[in-house]
C-alpha positions in Angstrom: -35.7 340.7 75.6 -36.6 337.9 78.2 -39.5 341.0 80.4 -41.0 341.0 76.4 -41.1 337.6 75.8 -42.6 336.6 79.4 -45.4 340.0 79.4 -46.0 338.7 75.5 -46.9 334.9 76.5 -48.4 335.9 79.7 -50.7 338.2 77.8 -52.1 336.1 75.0 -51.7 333.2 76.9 -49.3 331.4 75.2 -46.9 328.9 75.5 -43.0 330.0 76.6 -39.5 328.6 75.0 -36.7 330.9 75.3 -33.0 331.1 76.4 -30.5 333.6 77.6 -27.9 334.9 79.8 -27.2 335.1 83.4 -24.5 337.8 84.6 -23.5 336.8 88.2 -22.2 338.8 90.8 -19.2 337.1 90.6 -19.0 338.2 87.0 -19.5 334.5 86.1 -21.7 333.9 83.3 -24.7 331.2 83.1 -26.8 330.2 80.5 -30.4 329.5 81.1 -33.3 327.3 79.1 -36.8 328.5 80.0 -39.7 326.0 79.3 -43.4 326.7 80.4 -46.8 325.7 79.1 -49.9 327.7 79.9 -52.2 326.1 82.5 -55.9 327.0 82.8 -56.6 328.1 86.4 -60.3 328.3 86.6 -62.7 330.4 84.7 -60.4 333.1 82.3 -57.4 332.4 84.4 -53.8 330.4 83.8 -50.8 329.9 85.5 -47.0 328.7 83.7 -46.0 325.3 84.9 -42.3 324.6 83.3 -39.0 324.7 84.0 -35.9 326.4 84.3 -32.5 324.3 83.1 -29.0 325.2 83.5 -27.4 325.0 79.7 -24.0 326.2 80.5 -22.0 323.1 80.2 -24.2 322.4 76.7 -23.6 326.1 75.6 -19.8 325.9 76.4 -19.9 322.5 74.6 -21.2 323.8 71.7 -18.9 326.8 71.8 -15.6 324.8 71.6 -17.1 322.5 69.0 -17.9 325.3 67.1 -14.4 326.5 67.5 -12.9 323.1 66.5 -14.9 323.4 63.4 -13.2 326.8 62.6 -9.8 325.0 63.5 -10.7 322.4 61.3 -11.7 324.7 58.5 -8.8 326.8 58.8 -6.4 323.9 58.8 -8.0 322.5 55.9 -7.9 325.8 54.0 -4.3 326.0 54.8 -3.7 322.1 54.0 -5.7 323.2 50.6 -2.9 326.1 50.1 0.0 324.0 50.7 -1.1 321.5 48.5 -1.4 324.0 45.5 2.1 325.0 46.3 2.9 321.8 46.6 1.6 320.9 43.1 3.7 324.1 42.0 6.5 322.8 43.1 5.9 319.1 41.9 5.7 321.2 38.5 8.8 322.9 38.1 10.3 320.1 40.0 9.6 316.8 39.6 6.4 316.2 37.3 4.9 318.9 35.1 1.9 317.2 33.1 3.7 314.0 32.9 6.7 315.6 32.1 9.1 314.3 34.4 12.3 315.7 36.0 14.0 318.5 37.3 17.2 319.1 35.3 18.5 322.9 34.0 17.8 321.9 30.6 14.7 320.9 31.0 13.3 323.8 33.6 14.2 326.0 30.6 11.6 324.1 28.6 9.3 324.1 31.2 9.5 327.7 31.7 8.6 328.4 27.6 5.2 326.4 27.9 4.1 328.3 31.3 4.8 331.8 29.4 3.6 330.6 25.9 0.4 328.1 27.0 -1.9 330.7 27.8 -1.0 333.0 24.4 -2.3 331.8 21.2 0.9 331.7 19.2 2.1 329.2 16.8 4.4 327.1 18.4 7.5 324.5 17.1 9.1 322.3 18.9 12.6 320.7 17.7 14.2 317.7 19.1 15.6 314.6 18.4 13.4 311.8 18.2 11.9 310.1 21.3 12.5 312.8 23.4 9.3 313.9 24.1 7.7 316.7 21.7 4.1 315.2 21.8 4.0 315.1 25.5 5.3 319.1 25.1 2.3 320.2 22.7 -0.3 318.2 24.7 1.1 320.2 28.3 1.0 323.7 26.1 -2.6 322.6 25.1 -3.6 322.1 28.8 -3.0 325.1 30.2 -3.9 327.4 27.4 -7.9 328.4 26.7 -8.7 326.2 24.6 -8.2 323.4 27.1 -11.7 322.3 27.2 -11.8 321.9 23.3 -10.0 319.4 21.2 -6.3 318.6 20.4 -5.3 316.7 17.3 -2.1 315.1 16.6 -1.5 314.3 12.7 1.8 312.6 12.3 2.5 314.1 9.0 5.6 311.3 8.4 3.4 308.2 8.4 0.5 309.2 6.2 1.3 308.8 2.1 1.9 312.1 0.4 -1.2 312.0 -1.8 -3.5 312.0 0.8 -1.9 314.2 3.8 -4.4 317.4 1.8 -7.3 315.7 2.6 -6.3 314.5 6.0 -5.7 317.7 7.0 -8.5 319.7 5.2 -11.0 317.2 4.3 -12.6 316.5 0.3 -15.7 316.8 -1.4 -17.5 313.6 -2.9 -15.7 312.9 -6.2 -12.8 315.3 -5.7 -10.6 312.1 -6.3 -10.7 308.4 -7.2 -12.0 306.6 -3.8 -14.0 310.0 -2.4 -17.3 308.4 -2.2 -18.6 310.9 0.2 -17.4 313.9 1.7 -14.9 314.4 4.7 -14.2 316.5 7.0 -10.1 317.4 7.7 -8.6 317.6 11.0 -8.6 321.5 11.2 -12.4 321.3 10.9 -12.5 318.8 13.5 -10.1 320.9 15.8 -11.8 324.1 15.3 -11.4 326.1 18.7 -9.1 324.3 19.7 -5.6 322.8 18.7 -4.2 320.6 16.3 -0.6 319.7 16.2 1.6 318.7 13.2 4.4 316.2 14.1 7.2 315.9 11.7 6.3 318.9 9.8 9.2 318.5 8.0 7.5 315.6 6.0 5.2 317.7 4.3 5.1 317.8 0.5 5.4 321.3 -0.9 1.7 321.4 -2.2 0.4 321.0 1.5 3.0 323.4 2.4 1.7 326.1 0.7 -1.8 325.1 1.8 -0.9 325.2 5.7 0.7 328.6 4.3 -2.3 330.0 3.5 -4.1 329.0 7.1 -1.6 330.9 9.5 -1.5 334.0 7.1 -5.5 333.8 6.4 -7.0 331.6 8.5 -8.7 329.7 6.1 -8.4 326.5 4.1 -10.2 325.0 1.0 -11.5 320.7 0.9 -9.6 319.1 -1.7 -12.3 319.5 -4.6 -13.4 322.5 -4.0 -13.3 326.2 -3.9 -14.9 327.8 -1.2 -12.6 328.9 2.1 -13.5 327.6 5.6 -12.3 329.9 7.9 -10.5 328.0 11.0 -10.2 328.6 14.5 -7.2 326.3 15.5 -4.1 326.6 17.4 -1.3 325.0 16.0 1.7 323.6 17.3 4.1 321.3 15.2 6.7 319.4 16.0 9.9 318.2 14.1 13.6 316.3 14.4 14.7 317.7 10.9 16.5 320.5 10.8 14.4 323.2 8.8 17.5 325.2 7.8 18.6 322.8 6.1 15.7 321.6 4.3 15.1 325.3 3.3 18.4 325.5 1.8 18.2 322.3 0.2 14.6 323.5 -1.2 12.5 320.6 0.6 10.8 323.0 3.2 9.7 327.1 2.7 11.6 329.9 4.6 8.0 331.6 4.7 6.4 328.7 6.1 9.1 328.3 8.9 9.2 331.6 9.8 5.1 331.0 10.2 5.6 328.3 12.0 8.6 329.5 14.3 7.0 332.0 16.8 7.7 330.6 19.8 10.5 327.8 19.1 11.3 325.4 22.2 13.9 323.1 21.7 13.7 319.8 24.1 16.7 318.3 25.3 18.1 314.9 24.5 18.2 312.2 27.3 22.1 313.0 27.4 21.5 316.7 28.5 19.7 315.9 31.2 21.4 312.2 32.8 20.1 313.3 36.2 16.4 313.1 35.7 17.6 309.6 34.8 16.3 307.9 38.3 13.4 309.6 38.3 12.5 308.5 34.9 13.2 304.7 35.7 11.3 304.9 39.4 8.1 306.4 37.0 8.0 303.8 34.4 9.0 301.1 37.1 5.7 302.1 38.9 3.4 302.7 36.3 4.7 299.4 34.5 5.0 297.4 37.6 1.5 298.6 38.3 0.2 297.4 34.8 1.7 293.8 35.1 0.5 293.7 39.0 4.1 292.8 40.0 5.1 293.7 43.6 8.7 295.6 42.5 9.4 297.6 45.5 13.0 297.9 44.8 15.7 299.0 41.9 18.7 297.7 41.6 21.6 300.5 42.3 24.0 299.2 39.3 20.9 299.4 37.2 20.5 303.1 37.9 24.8 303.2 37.4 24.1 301.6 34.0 21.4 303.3 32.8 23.6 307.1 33.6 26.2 306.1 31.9 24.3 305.0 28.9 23.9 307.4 26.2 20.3 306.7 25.1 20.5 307.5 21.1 16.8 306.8 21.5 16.2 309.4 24.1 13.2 308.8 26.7 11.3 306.5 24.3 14.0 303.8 24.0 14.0 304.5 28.0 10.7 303.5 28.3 10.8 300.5 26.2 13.8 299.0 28.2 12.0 299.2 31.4 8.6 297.5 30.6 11.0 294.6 28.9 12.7 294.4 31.9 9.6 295.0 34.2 8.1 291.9 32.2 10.9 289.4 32.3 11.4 290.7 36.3 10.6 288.2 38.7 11.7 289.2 42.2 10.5 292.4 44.6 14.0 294.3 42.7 13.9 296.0 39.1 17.4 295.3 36.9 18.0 295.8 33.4 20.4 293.4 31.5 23.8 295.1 31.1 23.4 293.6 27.4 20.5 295.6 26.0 22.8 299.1 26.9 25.7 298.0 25.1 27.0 301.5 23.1 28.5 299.0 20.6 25.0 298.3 19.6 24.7 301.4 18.1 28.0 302.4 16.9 28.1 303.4 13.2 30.7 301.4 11.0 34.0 303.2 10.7 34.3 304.8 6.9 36.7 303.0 4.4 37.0 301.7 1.2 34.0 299.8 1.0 31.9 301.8 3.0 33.0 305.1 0.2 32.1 302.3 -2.5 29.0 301.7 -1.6 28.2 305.2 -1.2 29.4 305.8 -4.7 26.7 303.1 -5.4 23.7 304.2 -3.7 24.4 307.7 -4.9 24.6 306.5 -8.6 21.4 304.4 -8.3 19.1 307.3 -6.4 20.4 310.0 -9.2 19.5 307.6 -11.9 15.9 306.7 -10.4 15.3 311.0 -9.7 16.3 311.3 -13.4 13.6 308.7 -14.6 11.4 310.7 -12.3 12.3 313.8 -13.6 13.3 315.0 -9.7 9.8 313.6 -8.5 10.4 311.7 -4.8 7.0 310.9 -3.8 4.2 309.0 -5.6 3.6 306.2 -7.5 6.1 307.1 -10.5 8.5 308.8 -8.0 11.6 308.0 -7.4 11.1 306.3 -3.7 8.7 304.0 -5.5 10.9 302.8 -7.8 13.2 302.2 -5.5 11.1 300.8 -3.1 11.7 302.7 0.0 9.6 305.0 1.4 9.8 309.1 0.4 11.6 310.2 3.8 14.0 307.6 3.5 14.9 308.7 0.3 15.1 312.4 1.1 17.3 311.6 4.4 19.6 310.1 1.6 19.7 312.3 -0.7 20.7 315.1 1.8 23.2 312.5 3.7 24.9 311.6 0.3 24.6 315.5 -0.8 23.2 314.5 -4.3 22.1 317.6 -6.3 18.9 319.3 -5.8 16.0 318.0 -7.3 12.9 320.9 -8.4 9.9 318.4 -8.0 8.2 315.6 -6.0 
């Protein structure tokens, strides 16, 4: 290579750059840079004046740094490997989409969304309240397809019976008094991806049969008209009734639950799971510590005692709540709660006697008296809860408390 490179300048006359290899008798190796510009020497004549240098320390250089690089590439590769299995483990372990902790029960529900997030079944989650269900849904949503698309929550609870149909399916101008214009529903605005339906178990039976229709058809109507929209929607709801009982006391369908209940998972109260209890306070204490801009550093070990041995009736939500009160009032570098604000007498239900059985008698007398006025009608404006003045689940939740005899409408 270096004979054809030299006869190729020295016959057109042409400059030289190249660089190559010495093998020594020593079996040393040496690198050489050749240099040499074409000189005219007289009439059609020309000589090479350059130079030779001696790049071995340069070439060696160069090797190792390249090396280095591939150290440093490798060790980042395998940094970037044990940081995904660190993440894995931080998953099941500690924090799975800002689900936090690590006990049995709640491995068990993190187990159901990894195996159900990436099908697209119906999903309903159970629990009591506060513990959590929304958070669920949103982690199933995630790490399924539809990831990249939208995800609706409709709590089904706080919005008025007459109007849940069109927040969920949209109407037409005119298709009621106050529809100025038409509206779209949130399964139109969810389409590919997922909507989820908290307190299903608040649903009136019209809107039942409705959703009904969209898991067996996948389709829906507007309110005020008659021509189907067929829906591509995921849906996951969430409840802390317990739909057997509403099916046998005729508030919910059997068809509709057994719809609904593909893939149940059932989250765990605060109570069933005490010793993700620390973990819990250190992540609100930093995220709420963080939000006020206080310097807490520390938490206070009877705090942590206290808060174990309390039975949290309001699960993970009334958690939360008692630490940013007591991340606002805190003024030092340590975190406490006031031993006051866990007292279990708080929330202790009266002992039943006489009285308590006569005002049951009572209550029952007036709500059978304001169903029969209603002719068995709960919701609306000449329903029962309205003449009662309470609102429509507070009523149900008494009339199946107080076991008062079914009622055939709404």
């Amino acid at each position: 290579m270096v004979q054809e490179q030299i006869a190729r300048a020295t016959g057109e006359g042409k400059d030289c750059d190249l660089e190559y290899r010495l093998l020594l008798p020593d079996d040393s190796v040496k690198h050489v840079h050749v240099v040499a510009h074409v000189v005219k020497d007289g009439p059609g004549g020309f000589e090479f004046l350059g130079a030779v240098m001696d790049v071995t320390e340069q070439r060696q250089a160069r090797a190792e740094l390249e090396q280095a690089f591939e150290e440093i590439k490798r060790l980042k590769d395998r940094l970037h490997d044990e940081n995904v299995a660190l993440r894995e483990q931080i998953d099941q372990g500690f924090m799975f989409e800002e689900i936090v902790g690590s006990a049995p029960a709640l491995k068990t529900v993190l187990s159901s969304i990894v195996r159900v997030a990436p099908t697209d079944s119906t999903v309903l989650i159970t629990g009591e309240t506060g513990t959590g269900k929304e958070l669920i849904a949103r982690a199933i949503h995630k790490r399924s397809q539809r990831a990249s698309q939208a995800f609706l929550s409709v709590n089904c609870a706080s919005i008025p019976s007459a109007l849940i149909a069109s927040e969920l399916f949209g109407h037409e101008k005119g298709a009621f008094t106050g529809a100025l214009q038409r509206r779209q529903g949130r399964f139109e605005l969810a389409h590919s991806g997922t909507i989820f339906l908290d307190e299903i178990g608040e649903l009136p039976a019209e809107t039942q049969i409705a959703l009904l229709r969209v898991l067996q058809e996948r389709q829906f109507e507007r309110v005020g008209s008659s021509r189907a929209i067929p829906t591509d929607v995921r849906i996951i709801a969430a409840t802390n009734r317990d739909l057997t009982a509403a099916i046998a006391a005729g508030t919910f369908r059997a068809d509709l639950f057994y719809r609904l209940n593909v893939f149940p998972i059932e989250v765990p109260p605060l109570r069933q799971r005490k010793e993700d209890i620390p973990m819990l306070v250190e992540y609100f204490v930093k995220r709420y510590a963080a939000k006020a801009r206080k310097p807490i550093s520390k938490i206070d070990k009877n705090t942590l005692e206290l808060c174990q041995s309390y039975h949290w009736p309001g699960n993970i939500r009334e958690l939360q709540n008692i630490v940013e009160r007591s991340v606002i009032l805190c003024n030092g570098d340590t975190f406490s709660v006031e031993r006051a604000w866990l007292s279990s007498q708080a929330v202790d239900r009266p002992k039943s006697g006489a009285l308590t059985n006569i005002l049951k008698s009572f209550e029952r007398e007036i709500i059978e008296k304001a169903l029969a006025e209603s002719n068995g009608k709960v919701a609306g404006p000449s329903g029962a809860a309205a003449k009662l003045g309470i609102p429509r689940t507070t009523l149900e939740a008494r009339i199946k408390q107080l076991n008062i005899k079914r009622y055939t409408a709404r």
